[in-house]
C-alpha positions as CSV (number, residue, x, y, z in Angstrom):
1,X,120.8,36.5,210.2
2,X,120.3,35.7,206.3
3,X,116.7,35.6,204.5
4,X,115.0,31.8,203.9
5,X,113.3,33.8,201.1
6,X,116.4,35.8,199.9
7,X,114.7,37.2,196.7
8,X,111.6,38.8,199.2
9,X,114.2,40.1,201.7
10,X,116.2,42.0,199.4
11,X,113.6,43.9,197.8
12,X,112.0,44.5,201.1
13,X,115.1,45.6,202.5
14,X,116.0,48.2,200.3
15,X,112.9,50.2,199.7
16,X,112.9,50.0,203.7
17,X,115.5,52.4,203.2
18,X,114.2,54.0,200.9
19,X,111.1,54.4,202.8
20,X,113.1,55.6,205.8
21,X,114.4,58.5,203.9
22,X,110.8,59.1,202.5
23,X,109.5,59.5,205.9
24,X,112.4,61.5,207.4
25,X,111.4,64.5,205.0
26,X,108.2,63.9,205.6
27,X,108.7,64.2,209.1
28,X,110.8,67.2,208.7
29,X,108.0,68.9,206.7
30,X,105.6,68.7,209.5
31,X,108.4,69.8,212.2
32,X,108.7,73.0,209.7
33,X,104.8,73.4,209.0
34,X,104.5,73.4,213.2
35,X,101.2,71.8,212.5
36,X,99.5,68.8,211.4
37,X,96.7,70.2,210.2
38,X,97.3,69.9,206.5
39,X,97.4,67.0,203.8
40,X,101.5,66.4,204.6
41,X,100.5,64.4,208.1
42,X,98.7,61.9,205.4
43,X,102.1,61.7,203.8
44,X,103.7,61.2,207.1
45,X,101.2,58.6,208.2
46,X,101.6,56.4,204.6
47,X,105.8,56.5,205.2
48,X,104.7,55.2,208.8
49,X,102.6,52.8,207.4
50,X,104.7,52.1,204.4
51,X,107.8,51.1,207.3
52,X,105.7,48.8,209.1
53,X,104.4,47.0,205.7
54,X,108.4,46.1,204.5
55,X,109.7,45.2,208.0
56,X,106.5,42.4,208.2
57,X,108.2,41.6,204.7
58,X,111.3,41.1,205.8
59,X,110.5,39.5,208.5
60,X,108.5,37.1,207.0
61,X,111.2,36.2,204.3
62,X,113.3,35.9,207.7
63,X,111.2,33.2,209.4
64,X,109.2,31.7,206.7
65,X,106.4,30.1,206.2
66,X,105.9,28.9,210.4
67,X,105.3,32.8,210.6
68,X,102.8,33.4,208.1
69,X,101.1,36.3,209.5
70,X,103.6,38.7,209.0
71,X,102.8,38.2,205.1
72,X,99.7,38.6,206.0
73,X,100.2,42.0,207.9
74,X,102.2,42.7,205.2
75,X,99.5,42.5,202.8
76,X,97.4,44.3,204.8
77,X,99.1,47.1,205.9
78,X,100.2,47.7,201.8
79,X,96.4,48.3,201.6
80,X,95.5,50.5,204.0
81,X,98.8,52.7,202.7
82,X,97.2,53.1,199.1
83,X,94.1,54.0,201.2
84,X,96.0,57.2,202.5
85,X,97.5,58.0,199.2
86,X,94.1,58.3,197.8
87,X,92.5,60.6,200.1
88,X,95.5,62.6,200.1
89,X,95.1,63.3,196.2
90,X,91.5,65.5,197.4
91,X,92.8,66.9,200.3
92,X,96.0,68.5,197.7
93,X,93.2,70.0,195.4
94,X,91.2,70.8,198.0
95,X,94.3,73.3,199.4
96,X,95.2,74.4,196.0
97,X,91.0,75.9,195.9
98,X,91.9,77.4,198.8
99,X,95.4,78.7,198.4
100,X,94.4,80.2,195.2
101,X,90.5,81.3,195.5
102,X,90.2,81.5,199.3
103,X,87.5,78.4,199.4
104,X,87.0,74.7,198.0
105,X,83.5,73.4,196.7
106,X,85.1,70.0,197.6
107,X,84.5,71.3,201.5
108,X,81.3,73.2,200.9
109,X,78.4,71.0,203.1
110,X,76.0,69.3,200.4
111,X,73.4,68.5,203.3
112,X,73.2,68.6,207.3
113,X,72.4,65.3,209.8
114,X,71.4,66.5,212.9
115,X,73.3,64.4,215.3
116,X,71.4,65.3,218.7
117,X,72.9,69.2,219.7
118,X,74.5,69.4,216.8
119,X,74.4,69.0,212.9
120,X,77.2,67.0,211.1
121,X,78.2,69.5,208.0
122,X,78.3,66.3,205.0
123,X,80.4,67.7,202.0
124,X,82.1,66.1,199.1
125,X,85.4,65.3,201.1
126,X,83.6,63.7,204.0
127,X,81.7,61.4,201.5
128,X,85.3,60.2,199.9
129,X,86.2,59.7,203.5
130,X,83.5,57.5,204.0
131,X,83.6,56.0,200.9
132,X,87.2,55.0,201.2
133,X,87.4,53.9,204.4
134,X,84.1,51.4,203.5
135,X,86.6,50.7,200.5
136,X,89.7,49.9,202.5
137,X,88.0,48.1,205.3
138,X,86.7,45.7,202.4
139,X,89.5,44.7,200.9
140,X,91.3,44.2,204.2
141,X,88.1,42.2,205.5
142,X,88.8,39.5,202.3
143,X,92.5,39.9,203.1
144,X,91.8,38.5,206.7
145,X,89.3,35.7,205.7
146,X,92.4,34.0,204.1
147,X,94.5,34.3,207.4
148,X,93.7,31.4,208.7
149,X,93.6,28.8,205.8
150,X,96.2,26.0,205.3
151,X,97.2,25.3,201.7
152,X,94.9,22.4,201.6
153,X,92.2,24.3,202.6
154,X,92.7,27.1,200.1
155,X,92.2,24.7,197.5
156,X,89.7,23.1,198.4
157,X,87.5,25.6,200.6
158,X,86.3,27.4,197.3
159,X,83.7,29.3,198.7
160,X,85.9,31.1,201.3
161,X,88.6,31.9,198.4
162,X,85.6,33.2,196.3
163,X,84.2,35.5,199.1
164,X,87.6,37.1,200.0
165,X,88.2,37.7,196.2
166,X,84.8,39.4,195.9
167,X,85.3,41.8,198.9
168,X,88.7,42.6,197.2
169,X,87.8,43.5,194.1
170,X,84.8,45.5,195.5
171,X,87.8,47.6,197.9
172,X,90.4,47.7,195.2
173,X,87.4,49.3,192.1
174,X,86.1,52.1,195.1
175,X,89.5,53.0,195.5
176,X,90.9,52.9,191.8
177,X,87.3,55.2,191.0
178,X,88.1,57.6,193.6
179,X,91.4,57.5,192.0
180,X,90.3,58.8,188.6
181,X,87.7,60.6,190.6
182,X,90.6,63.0,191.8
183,X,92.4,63.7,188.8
184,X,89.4,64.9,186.7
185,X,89.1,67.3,190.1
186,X,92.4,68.2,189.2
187,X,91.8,69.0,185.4
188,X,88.8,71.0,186.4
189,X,90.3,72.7,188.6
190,X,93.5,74.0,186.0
191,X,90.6,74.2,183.3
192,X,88.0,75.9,184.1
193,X,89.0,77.5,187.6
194,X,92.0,78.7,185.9
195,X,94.6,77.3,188.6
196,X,98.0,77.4,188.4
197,X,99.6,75.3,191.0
198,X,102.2,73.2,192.3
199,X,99.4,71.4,194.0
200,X,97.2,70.4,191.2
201,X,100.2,70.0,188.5
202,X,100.9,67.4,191.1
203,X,98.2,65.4,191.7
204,X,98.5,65.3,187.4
205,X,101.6,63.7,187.7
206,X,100.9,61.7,190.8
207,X,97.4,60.3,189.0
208,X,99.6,58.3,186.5
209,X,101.4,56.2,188.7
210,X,98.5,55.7,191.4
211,X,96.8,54.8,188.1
212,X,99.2,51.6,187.5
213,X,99.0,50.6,191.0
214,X,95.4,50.2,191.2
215,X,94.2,48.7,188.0
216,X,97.4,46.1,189.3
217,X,95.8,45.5,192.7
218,X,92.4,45.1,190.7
219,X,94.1,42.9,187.7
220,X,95.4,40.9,190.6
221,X,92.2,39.8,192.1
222,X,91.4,37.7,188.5
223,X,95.0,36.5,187.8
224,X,96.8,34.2,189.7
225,X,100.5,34.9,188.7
226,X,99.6,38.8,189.9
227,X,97.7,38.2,193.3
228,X,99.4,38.2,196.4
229,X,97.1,35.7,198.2
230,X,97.5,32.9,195.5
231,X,99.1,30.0,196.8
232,X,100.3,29.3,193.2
233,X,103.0,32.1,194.2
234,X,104.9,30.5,197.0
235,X,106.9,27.9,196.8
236,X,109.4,26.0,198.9
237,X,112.2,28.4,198.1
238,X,109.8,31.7,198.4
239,X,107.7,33.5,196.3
240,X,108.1,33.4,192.5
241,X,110.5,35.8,191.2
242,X,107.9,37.4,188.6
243,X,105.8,37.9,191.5
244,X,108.1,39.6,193.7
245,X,109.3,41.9,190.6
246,X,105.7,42.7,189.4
247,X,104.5,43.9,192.7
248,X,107.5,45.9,193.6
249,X,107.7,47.7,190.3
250,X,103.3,47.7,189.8
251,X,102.5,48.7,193.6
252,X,105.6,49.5,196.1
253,X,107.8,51.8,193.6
254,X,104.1,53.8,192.2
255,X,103.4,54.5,195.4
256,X,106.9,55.6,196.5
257,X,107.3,58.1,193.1
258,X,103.4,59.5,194.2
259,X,104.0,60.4,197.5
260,X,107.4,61.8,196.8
261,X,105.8,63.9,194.0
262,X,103.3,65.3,196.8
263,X,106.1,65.4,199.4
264,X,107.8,68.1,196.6
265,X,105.1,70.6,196.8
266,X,106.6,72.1,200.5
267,X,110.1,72.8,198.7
268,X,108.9,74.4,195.3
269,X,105.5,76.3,197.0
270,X,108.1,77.0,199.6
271,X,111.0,78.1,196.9
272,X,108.4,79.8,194.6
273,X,107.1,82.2,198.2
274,X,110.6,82.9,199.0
275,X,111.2,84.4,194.9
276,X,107.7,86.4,195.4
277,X,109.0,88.1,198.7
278,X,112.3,89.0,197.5
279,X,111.0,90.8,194.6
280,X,108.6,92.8,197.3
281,X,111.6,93.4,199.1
282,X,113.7,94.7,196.2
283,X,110.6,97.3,195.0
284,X,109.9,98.5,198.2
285,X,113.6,99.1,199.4
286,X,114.3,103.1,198.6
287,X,117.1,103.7,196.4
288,X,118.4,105.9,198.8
289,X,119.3,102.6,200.5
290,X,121.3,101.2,197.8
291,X,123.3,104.3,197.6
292,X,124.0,104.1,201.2
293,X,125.3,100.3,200.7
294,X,127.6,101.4,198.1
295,X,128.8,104.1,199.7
296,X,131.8,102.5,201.1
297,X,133.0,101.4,197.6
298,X,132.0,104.4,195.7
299,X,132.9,107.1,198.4
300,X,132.6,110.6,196.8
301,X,130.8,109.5,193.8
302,X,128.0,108.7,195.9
303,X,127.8,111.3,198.0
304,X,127.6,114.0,194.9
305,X,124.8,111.4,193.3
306,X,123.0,111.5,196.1
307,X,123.7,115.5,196.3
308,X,122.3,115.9,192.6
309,X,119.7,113.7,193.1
310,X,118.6,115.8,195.8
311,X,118.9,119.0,194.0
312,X,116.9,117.6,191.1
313,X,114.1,116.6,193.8
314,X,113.8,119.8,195.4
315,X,114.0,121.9,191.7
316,X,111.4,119.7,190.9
317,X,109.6,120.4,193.5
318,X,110.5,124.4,193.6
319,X,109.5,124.2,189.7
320,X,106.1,122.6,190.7
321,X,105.2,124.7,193.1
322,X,105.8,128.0,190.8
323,X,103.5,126.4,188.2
324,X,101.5,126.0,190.8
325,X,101.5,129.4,192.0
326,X,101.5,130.8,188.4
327,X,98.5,128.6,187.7
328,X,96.7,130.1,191.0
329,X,97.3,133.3,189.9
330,X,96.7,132.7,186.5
331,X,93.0,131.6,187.4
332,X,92.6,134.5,189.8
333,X,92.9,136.8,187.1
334,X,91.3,135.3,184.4
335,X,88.5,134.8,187.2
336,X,89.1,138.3,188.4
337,X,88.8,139.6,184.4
338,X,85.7,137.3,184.2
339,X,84.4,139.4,187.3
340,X,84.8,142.4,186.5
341,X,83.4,141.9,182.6
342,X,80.9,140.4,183.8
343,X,80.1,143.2,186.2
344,X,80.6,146.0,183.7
345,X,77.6,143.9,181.2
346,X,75.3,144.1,184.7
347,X,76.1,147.3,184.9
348,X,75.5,149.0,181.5
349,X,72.4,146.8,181.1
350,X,71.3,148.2,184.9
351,X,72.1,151.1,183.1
352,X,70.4,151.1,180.3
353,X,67.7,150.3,182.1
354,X,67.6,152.8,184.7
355,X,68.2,155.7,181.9
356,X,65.0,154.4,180.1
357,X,63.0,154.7,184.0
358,X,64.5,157.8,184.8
359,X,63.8,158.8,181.6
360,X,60.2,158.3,181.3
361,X,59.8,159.5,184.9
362,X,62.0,163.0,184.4
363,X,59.7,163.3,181.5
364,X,56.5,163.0,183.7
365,X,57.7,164.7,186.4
366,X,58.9,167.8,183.6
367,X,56.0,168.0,182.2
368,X,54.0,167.8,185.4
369,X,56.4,170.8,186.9
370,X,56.4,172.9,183.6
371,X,52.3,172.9,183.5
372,X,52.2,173.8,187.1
373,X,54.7,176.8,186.3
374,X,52.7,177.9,183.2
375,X,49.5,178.3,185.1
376,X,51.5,179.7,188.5
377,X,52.7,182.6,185.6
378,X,49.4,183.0,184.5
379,X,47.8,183.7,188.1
380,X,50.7,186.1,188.7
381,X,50.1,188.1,185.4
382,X,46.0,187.8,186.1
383,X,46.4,189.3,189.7
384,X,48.7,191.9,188.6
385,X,47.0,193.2,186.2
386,X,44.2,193.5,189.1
387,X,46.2,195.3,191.0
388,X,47.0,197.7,188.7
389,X,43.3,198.5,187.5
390,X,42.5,199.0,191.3
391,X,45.0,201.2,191.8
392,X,44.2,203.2,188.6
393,X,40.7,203.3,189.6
394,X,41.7,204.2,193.3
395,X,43.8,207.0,192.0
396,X,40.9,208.6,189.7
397,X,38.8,208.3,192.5
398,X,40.8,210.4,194.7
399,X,41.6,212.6,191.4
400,X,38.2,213.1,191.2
401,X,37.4,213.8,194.7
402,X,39.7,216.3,195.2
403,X,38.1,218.1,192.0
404,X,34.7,217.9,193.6
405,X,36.6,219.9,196.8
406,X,38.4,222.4,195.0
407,X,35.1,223.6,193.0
408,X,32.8,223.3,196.7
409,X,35.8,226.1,198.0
């Protein structure tokens, strides 16, 4: 079946492939991750997305104009992918605070709602959820009040064309602020929180081209030649050729170098984990390990390595425990010597000190004694000397008596 709009078919057919591949990776990143609980099922839902916008492409250039809603759905669905790509720029920072400091201010609750038995934690990414999906659901609101408009009545229902423009360019500046929004959260983040990450060097590089495609979606609202809902851009044989190459190059290929960029942090985080855990393995793994490896190629050589090796150790060892010995004994006797001179000092001053007590008290006690003896000595000579009068006297007595007998007879 060929194309009625062949320049809109091609280009829709080949970044359907190209989107194909895109999403088998992605889907292959979640099938790894076992989970999708993490920003890559955002990646996996805007290939999803991104599938369904280019075959309502191609199948509009296929049927043409009698089938105008699938370039509507088109349109619409290329909106709501952009949506995806945006939120998925906080929830990458958001990770790489967490990966790197264990937490994220960006999911730290700014306020509570109580919402009957419970209250709704509000933080900084629940706000850009809100505020993007209020975004999103704008500009696909102005998208759809076109849907239903003939050509004649574009041109001349003016207030319908104005209102849909308006709720546009409201959708497309939310989302191109939220855009710049997330890079400066990246450029805090490396600046002053000091992070170094795949994650955040990537939403850097990603910030660029997400740039291009939303000042385009928002230049496109004011200029004709760029907006996708001008009927100045169809004609008979299709859509004008500028057109189809500006918003291929402007909005499709931005969007398919952004998400690739994020789809890339899996394999280099992944790469860089699997560099950090070989060199743990390498320090930790004995070397008595590598010797035991090479000991089919060295043989002998290895075996008397490991032999002197050994030897060293326990010498070593042997050697530090007789300097440990000799230091234990070396402290005993210095603390033995510091004993005993210590000791000898208490003694000679315990001494000292005793001599000069016994002293004084020999010397009272000697001179106490020695008067006591003196006057013992002098009672002694006092009473013999009494005794030796009386006995004189007794004598002369008797003397004398036996005189006085003698001259009686």
């Amino acid at each position: 079946m060929g194309f009625k709009f062949q320049r809109q078919g091609i280009a829709a057919s080949v970044f359907l492939v190209l989107y194909a591949i895109y999403f088998g990776v992605a889907a292959n990143i979640i099938w790894q991750k076992k989970t999708f609980n993490s920003f890559y099922t955002c990646l996996l839902a805007f290939g999803l997305i991104r599938l369904g916008s280019q075959v309502c492409g191609i199948a509009f250039a296929t049927l043409g104009y009698e089938h105008l809603n699938w370039l509507i759905a088109h349109l619409v669905l290329g909106a709501a992918e952009y949506f995806l790509l945006i939120l998925t720029t906080f929830l990458v920072v958001s990770y790489a605070h967490k990966e790197t400091l264990g937490s994220s201010y960006m999911t730290k609750a700014l306020f509570l709602i109580p919402l009957g038995f419970f209250k709704l934690d509000v933080d900084r990414l629940l706000l850009i959820h809100i505020g993007g999906i209020l975004a999103n659901f704008l500009v696909i609101s102005g998208a759809s009040t076109l849907a239903g408009l003939t050509p004649e009545q574009y041109l001349f229902d003016t207030n319908t064309v104005n209102i849909s423009n308006g709720l546009r360019i409201t959708g497309q500046i939310i989302l191109l602020a939220f855009n710049i929004l997330a890079g400066l959260y990246a450029l805090h983040s490396i600046i002053y929180l000091k992070i170094r990450s795949y994650f955040v060097f990537s939403v850097l590089l990603a910030t660029p081209f997400l740039l291009v495609r939303g000042t385009y979606a928002v230049v496109a609202c004011f200029v004709d030649k760029l907006d996708s809902f001008s009927i100045e851009n169809y004609t008979l044989s299709g859509m004008n050729p500028e057109f189809v190459i500006t918003e291929y190059v402007l909005a499709t290929t931005m969007e398919y170098i952004a998400a690739s960029i994020f789809l890339s942090t899996f394999y280099l985080n992944k790469r860089q984990k699997n560099k950090i855990m070989h060199a743990v393995l390498n320090e930790e793994e004995p070397e008595e390990e590598f010797e035991e490896k090479s000991e089919g190629n060295s043989g002998e050589k290895s075996e008397e390595k490991s032999e002197e090796k050994s030897e060293e150790k326990s010498e070593e060892k042997s050697e530090e425990k007789s300097e440990e010995k000799s230091e234990e004994k070396s402290e005993e006797k210095s603390e033995e010597k510091s004993e005993e001179k210590s000791e000898e000092k208490s003694e000679e001053k315990s001494d000292v000190k005793s001599g000069e007590k016994s002293g004084e008290k020999s010397g009272e006690k000697s001179g106490e004694k020695s008067g006591d003896e003196l006057d013992e000595k002098s009672e002694e000579k006092f009473e013999d000397e009494l005794e030796g009068e009386s006995e004189e006297n007794l004598e002369e007595s008797n003397n004398n008596h036996k005189e006085s007998l003698e001259g009686g007879h």
